[in-house]
FIKE-963790 format. One record per residue (C-alpha): residue number from 0; chain; x, y, z. Coordinates in nm, 4 decimals, decimal comma. Layout:
# residues N
  num  cadena        px        py        pz
  NUM       A         X         Y         Z
...
END
This chain:
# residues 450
  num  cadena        px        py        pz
    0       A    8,3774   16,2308    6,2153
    1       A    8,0966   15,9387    6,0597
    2       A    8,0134   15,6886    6,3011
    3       A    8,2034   15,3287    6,1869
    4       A    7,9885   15,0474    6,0635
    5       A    8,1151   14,6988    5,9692
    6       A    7,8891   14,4408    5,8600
    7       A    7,9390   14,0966    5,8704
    8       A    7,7941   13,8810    5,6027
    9       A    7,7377   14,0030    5,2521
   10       A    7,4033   13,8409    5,1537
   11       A    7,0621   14,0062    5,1033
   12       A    7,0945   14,1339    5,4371
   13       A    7,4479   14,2314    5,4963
   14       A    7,4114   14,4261    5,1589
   15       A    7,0490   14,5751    5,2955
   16       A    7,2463   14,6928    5,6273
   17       A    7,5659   14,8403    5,4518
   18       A    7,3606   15,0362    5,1779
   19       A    7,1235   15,1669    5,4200
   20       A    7,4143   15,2732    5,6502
   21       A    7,6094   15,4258    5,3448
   22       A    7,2531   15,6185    5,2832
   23       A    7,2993   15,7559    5,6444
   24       A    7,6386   15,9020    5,6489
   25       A    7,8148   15,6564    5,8373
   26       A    8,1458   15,4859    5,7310
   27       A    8,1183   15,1494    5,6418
   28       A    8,3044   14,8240    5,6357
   29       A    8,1709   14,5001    5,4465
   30       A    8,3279   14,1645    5,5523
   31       A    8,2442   13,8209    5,4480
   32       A    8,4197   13,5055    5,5368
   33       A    8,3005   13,3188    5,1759
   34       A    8,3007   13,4762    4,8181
   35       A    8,0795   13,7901    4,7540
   36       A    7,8091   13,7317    4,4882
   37       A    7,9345   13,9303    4,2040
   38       A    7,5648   14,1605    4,1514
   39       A    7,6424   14,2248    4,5034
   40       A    8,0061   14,3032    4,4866
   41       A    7,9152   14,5401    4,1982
   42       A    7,6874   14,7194    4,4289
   43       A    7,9158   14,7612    4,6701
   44       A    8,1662   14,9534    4,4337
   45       A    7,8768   15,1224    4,2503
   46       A    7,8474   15,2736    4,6134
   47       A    8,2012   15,2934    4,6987
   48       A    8,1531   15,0876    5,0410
   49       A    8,4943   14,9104    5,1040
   50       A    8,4607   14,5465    5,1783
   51       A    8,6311   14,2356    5,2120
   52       A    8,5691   13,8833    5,0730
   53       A    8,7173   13,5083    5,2052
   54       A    8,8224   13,6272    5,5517
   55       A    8,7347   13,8307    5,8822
   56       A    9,0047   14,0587    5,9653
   57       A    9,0414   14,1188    6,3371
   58       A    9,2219   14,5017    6,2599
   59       A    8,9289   14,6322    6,0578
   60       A    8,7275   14,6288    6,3920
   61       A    8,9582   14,9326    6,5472
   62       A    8,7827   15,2429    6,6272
   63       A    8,4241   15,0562    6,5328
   64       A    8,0924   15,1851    6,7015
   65       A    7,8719   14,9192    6,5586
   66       A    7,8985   14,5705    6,4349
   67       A    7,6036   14,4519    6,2054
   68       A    7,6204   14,0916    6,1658
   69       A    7,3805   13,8723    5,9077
   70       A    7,1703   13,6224    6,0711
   71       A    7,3637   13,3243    5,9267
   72       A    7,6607   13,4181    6,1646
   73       A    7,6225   13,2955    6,5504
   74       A    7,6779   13,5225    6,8419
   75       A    7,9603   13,1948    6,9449
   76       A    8,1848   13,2334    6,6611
   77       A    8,5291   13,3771    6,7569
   78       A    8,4954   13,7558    6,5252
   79       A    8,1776   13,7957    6,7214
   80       A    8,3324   13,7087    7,0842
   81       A    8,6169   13,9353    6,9661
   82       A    8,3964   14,2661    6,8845
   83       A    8,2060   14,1996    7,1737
   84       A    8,4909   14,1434    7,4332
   85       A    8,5744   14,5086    7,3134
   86       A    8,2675   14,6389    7,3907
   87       A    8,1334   14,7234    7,0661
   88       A    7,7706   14,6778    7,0139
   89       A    7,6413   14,3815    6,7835
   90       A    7,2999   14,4094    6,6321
   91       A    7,0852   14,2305    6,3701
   92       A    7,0082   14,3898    5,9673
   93       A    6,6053   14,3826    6,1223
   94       A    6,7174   14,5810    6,4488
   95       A    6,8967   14,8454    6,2625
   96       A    6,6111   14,8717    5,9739
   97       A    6,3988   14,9589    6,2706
   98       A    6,5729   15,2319    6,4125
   99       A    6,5550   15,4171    6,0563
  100       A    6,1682   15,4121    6,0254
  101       A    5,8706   15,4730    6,1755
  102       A    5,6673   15,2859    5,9599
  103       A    5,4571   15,0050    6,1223
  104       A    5,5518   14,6317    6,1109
  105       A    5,3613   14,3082    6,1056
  106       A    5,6086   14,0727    6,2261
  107       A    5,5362   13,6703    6,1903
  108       A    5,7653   13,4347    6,3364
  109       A    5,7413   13,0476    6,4180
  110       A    5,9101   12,7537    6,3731
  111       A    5,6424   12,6370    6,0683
  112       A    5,4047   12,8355    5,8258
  113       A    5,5874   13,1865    5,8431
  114       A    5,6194   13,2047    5,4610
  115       A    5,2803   13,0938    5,3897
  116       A    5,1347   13,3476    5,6649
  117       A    5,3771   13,6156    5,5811
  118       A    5,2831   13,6360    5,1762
  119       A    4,9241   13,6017    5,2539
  120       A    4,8918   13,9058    5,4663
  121       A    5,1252   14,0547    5,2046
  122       A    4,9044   13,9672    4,8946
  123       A    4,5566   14,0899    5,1118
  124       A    4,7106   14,4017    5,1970
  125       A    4,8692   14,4631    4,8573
  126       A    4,5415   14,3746    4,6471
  127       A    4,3446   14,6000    4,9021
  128       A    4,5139   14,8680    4,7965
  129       A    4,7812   14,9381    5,0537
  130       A    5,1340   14,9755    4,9809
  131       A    5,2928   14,7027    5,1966
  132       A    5,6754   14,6235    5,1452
  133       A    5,7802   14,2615    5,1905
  134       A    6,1166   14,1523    5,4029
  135       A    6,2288   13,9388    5,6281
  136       A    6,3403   13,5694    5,5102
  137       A    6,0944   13,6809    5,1968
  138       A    6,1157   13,9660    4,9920
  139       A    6,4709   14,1989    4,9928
  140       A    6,6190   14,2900    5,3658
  141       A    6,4104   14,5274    5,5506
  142       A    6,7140   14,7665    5,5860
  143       A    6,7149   14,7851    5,1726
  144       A    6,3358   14,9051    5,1677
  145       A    6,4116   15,1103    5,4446
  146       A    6,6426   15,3556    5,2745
  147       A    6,3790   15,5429    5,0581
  148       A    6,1122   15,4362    5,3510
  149       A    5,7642   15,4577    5,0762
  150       A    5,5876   15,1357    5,2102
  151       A    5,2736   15,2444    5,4517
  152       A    5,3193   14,9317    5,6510
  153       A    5,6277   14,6281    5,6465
  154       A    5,5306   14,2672    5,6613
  155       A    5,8081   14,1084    5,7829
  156       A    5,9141   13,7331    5,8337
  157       A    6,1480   13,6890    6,0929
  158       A    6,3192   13,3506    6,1831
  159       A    6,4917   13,3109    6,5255
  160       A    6,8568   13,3567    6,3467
  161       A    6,7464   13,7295    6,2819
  162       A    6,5856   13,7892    6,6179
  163       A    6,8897   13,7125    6,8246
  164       A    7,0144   14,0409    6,7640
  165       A    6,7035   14,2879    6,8036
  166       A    6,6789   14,4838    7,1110
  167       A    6,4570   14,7856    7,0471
  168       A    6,2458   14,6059    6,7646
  169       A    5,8705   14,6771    6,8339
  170       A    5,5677   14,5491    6,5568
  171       A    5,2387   14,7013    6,5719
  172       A    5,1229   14,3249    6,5291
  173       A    5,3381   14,0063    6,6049
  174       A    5,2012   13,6515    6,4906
  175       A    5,3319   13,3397    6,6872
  176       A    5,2219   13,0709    6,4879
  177       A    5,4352   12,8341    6,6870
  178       A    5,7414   12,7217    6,8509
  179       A    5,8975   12,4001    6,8359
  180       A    6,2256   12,2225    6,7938
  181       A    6,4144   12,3423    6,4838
  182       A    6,7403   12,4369    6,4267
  183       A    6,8748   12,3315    6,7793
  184       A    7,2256   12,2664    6,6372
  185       A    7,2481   12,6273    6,6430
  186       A    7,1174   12,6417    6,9834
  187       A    7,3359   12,3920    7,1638
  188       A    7,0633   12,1105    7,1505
  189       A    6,8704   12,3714    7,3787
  190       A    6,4975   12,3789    7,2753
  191       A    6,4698   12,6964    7,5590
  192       A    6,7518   12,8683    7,3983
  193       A    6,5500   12,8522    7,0523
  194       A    6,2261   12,9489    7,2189
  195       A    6,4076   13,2242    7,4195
  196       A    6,5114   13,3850    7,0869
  197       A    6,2069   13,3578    6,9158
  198       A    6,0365   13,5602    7,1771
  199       A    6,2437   13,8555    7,1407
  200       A    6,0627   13,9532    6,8467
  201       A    5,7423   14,0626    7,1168
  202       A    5,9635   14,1387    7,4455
  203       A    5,9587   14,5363    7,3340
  204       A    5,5519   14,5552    7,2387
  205       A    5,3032   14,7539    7,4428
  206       A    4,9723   14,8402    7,5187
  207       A    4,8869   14,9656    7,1931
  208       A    5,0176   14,6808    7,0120
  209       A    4,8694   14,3348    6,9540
  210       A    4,9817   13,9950    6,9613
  211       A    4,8395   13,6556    6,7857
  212       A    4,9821   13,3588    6,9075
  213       A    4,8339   13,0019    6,8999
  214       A    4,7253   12,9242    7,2014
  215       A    4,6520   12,5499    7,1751
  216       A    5,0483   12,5362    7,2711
  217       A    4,9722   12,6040    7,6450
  218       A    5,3646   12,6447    7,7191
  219       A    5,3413   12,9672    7,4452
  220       A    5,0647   13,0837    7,6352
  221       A    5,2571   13,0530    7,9255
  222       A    5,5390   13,2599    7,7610
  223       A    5,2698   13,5240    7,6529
  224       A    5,1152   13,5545    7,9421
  225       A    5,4651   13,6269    8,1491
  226       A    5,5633   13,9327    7,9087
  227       A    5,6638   14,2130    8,1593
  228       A    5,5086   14,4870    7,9162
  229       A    5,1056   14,4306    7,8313
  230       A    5,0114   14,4053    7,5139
  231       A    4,6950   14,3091    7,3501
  232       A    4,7115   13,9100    7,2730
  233       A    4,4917   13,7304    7,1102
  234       A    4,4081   13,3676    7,1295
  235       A    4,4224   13,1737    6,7991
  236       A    4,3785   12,7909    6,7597
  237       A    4,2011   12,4524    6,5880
  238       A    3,8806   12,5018    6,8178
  239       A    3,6904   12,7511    7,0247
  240       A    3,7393   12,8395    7,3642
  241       A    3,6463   13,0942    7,6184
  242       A    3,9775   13,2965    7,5193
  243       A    4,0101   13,1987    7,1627
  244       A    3,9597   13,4563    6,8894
  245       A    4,0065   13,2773    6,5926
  246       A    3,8935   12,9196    6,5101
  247       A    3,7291   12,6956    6,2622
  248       A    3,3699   12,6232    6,2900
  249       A    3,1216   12,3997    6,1143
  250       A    3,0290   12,6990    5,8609
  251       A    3,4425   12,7825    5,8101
  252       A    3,6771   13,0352    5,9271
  253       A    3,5332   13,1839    6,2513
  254       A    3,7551   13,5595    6,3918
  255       A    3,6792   13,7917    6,6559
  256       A    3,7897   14,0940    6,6574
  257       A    3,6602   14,4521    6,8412
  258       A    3,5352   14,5474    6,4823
  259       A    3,3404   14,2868    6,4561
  260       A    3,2698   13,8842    6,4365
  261       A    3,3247   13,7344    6,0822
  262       A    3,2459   13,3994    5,9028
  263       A    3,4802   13,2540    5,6262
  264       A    3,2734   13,0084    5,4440
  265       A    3,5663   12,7329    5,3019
  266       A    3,4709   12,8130    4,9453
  267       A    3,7061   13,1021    5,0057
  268       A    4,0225   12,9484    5,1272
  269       A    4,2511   12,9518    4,8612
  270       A    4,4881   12,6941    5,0674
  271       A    4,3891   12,2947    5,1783
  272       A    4,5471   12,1204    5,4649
  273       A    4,5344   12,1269    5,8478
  274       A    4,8068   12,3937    5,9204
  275       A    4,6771   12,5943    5,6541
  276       A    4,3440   12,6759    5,8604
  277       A    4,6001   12,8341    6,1296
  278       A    4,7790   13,0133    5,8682
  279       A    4,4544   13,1996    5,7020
  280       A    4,3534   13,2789    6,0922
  281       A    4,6535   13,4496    6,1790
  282       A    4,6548   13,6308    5,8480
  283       A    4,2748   13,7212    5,8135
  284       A    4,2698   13,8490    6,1933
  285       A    4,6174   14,0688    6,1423
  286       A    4,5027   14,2010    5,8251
  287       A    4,1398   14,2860    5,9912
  288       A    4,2904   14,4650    6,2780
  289       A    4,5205   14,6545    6,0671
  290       A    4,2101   14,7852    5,8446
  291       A    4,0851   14,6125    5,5821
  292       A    3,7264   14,5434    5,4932
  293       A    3,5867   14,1844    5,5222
  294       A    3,4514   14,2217    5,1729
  295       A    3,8202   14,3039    5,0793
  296       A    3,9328   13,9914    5,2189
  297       A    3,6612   13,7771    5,0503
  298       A    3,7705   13,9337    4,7536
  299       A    4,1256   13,8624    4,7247
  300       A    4,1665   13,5876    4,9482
  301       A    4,0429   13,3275    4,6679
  302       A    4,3137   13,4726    4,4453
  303       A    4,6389   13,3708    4,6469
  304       A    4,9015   13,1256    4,5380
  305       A    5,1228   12,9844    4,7899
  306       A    5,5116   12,9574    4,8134
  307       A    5,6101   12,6476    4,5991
  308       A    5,8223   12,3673    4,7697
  309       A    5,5462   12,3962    5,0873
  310       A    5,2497   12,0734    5,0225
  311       A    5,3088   12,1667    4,6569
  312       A    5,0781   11,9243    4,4126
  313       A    5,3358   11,8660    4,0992
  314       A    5,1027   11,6240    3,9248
  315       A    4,9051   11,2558    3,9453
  316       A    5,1079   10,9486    3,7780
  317       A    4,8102   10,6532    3,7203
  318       A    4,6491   10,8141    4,0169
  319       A    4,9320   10,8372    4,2092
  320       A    4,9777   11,2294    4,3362
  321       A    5,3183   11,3970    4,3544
  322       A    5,3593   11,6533    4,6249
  323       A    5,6778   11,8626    4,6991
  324       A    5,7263   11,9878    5,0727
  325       A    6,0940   12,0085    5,0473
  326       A    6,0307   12,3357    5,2638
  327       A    5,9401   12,0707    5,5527
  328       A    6,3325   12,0619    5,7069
  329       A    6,2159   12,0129    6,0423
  330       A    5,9406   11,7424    6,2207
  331       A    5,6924   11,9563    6,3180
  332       A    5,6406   12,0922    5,9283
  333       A    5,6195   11,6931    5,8347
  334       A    5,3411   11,6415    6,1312
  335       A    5,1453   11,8794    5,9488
  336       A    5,2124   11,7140    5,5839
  337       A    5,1521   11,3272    5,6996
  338       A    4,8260   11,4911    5,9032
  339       A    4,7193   11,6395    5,5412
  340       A    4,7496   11,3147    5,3580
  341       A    4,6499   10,9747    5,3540
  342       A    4,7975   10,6228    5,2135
  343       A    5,1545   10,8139    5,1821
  344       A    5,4794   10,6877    5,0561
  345       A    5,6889   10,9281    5,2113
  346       A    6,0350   11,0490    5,0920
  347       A    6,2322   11,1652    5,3484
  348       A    6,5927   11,2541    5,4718
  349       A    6,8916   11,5543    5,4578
  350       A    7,0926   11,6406    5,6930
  351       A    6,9321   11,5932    6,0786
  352       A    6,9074   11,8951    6,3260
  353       A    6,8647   11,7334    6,6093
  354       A    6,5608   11,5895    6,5003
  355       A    6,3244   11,4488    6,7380
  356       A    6,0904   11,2038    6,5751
  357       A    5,9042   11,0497    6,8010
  358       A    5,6128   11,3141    6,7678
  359       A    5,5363   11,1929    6,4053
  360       A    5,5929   10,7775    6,5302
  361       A    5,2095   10,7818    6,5644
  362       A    5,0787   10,9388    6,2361
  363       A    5,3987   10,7636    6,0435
  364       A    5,2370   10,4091    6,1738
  365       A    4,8834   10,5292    6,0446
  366       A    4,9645   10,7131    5,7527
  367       A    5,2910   10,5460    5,5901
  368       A    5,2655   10,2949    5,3716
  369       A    5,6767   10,2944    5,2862
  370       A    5,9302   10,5412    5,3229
  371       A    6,2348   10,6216    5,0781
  372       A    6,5242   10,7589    5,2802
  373       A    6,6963   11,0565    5,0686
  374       A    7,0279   11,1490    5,2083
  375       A    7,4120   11,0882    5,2515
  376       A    7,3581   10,9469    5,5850
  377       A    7,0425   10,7995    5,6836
  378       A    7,0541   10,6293    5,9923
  379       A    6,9069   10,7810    6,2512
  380       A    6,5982   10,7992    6,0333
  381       A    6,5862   10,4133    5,9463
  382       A    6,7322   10,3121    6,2839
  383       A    6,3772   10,5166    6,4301
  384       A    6,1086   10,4343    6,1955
  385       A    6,2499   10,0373    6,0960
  386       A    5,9626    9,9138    6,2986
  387       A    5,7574   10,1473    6,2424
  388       A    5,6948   10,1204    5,8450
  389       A    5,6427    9,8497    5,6901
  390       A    5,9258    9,9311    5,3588
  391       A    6,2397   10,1448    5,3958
  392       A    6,4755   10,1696    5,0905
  393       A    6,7647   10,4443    5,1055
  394       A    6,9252   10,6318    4,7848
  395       A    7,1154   10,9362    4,7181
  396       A    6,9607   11,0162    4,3992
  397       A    6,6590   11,1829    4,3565
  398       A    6,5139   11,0286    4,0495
  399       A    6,6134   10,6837    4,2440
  400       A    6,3767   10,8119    4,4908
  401       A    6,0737   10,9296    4,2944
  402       A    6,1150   10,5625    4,0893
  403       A    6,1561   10,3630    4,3966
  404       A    5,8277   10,5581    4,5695
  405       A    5,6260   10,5353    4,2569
  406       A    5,7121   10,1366    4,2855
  407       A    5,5786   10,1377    4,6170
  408       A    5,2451   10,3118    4,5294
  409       A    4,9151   10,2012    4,4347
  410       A    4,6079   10,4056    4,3004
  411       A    4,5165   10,6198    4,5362
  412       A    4,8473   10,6575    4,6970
  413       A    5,0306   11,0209    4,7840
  414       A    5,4232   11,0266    4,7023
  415       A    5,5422   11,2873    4,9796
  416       A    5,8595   11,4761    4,9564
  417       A    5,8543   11,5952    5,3074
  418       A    6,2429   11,5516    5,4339
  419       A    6,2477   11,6859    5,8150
  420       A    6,5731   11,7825    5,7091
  421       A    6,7898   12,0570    5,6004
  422       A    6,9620   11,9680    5,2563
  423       A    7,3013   12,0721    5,2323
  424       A    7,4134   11,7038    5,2751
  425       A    7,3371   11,6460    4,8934
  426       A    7,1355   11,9900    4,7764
  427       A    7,2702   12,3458    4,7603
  428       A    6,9299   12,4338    4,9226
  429       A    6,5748   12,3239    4,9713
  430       A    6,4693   12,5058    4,6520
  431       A    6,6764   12,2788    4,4596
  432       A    6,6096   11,9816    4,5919
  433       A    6,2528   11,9914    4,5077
  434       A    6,3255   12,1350    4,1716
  435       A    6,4882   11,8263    4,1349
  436       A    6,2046   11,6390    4,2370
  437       A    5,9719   11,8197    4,0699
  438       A    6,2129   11,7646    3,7239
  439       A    6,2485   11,3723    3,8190
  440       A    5,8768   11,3449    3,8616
  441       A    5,8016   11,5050    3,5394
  442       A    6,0486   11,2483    3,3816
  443       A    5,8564   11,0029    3,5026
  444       A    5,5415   11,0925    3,3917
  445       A    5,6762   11,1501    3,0464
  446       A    5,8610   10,8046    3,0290
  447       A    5,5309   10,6002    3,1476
  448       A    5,2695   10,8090    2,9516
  449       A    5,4852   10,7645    2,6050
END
């Protein structure tokens, strides 16, 4: 009799898991609490997988020997208390992905710059010549690409949702870029409970295998260092040190690897801004280790185009600059924008995650000429920086917002979409949001130029 499969969730991943499952023989069950997207509905009748749409139903779990849930559901939800009160197992789309190939994985995780690091490594790896598939929070689930298995080598961008339920999950090379608060709604207001899951992406790595981490954060040193397993780690950060292997220097990008030491004059980077040096690091270094030639990597590194919506330039209005980080929903991806930037009118606002902001108070004070609060309710965000910038105005409306920053700004001046917020308070998603801004923006432009 086929081993019983229901899946929980019916989005990229959900569909990845139940079509690689179908692939296998087993018997599977698709349930979703919301609507089913219709291509994906069609797929799952194309493949006559049973599912259900609008509700969990507690009597399709009888007899099941796995539950795969999609990393938008918690472990504390009542379904997933249920299964696991039974004793049924509960894993994650990226844990059950793994256990079908043998392919190895670059894993990046953090709690800023994983997309950014993630495609780079992709697009140096790719345009090298190597046939590297893309999954993760990027790309289709890992569990899709897994079924006909032809990638040599998986880049794979994992966010803490997805690595609460690994458990044998082991990359050949794991990138840490960071870890700090984000998403702690989900986490009880916990910052260790966050970290904790993060760090189960590199609790199953070995000897052979290699970790990056920055280790400028001394407390992720800390949790590198007190791994039970050994292996390889690698010291990444702004400036040298006895331990680091991967800095900048005076004459650019400076890595250390055994292979060899390499220089990475800036008239390479492809990418501008503080956090981006850490990003090309982490990238450069992985994609070294893994095999390819420095002189591939000054070739095609020039050539890369970031992920839009992250310290996108839209376009200059009388010398005022437009740029779109709508990807920024937490405050440590806005640290990184305000340090990028200076004389900023800063748009900001969404819907808080138990937001912290006194780590930006400082560069806010230097940096912030007035701020243009974007959201339904924007309180704690006024009630915090008040007296720290000099000119707060609120809206709900984004072209409100672009007209009341460009109002604020002089010649010179940087209008900053950078919320520190998620955006389902007014936004379906991030991605619309700054398509929004980007369309108000070019509005703007249009109405002043004539």
């Amino acid at each position: 009799m086929s081993k019983r499969i229901v899946i929980l969730g019916a989005g990229e991943s959900g569909m990845g898991a139940a079509l690689l499952a179908k692939s296998k023989g087993y018997d599977v069950f698709v349930s979703d609490a919301a609507a089913i997207e219709p291509s994906f509905k069609n797929e799952l009748i194309e493949n006559k997988i049973h599912f259900e749409e609008f509700k969990h139903s507690i009597d399709k779990l009888k007899g099941v020997d796995l539950v795969i849930k999609s990393p938008g559901i918690p472990f504390g939800i009542p379904i997933v208390n249920k299964v696991l009160e039974e004793g049924i197992e509960v894993i994650d789309e990226l844990e059950f992905a793994y256990q079908h190939t043998t392919k190895p994985i670059i894993a990046i995780t953090g709690t800023n710059g994983k997309t950014t690091t993630t495609l780079l490594i992709h697009h140096l790896l790719t345009q090298s010549g190597i046939n590297a598939g893309l999954a993760g929070n990027v790309g289709h689930s890992l569990a899709r690409q897994v079924i006909k298995d032809e990638a040599e080598v998986y880049v794979v961008e994992m966010s803490s949702f997805q690595l609460e339920g690994v458990k044998t999950f082991r990359p050949k090379i794991a990138i840490i870029l960071n870890i700090t608060p984000d998403h702690l709604d989900r986490y009880n207001n916990d910052f260790e409970q966050y970290a904790k899951a993060k760090m189960r992406m590199v609790q199953q790595m070995d000897k052979p295998d290699l970790i990056l981490y920055f280790g400028d954060d001394r407390s992720l040193q800390e949790r590198v260092e007190d791994l039970e397993k050994w292996p390889q780690r690698a010291y990444i950060g702004f400036t040298g040190g006895i331990q680091s292997m991967g800095y900048r220097t005076d004459k650019g990008l400076y890595i250390f690897t055994l292979k060899g030491k390499y220089d990475i004059a800036p008239k390479y980077w492809p990418l501008k801004g503080e956090h981006n040096v850490l990003n090309m690091l982490f990238a450069i270094h992985a994609v070294l280790e893994y095999g390819v030639s420095i002189e591939q990597i000054l070739t095609h590194l020039p050539s890369f185009k970031n992920v839009p919506n992250r310290m996108e330039y839209i376009t200059s209005i009388n010398d005022v600059d437009f740029v779109n980080d709508t990807k920024a929903t937490n405050v440590e991806a806005v640290y990184y924008a305000l340090g990028s930037y200076s004389n900023i009118i800063w748009i900001a606002g969404g819907q808080d995650k138990g937001n912290d902001y006194t780590q930006i108070a400082t560069l806010a004070a230097e940096k912030v000429k007035a701020m243009v609060c974007l959201g339904a309710d924007n309180k704690k965000l006024t009630d915090f920086f008040e007296q720290i910038v000099s000119h707060i105005s609120e809206t709900k409306n984004v072209k409100e917002a672009v007209q009341m920053a460009f109002e604020y700004a002089d010649k010179g001046d940087v209008v900053l979409l950078s919320p520190a917020c998620a955006s389902f308070d007014l936004f379906d998603n991030y991605a619309q949001r700054g398509d929004l801004f980007k369309k108000a923006v070019f509005e703007l432009k249009s109405e002043i130029d004539g």
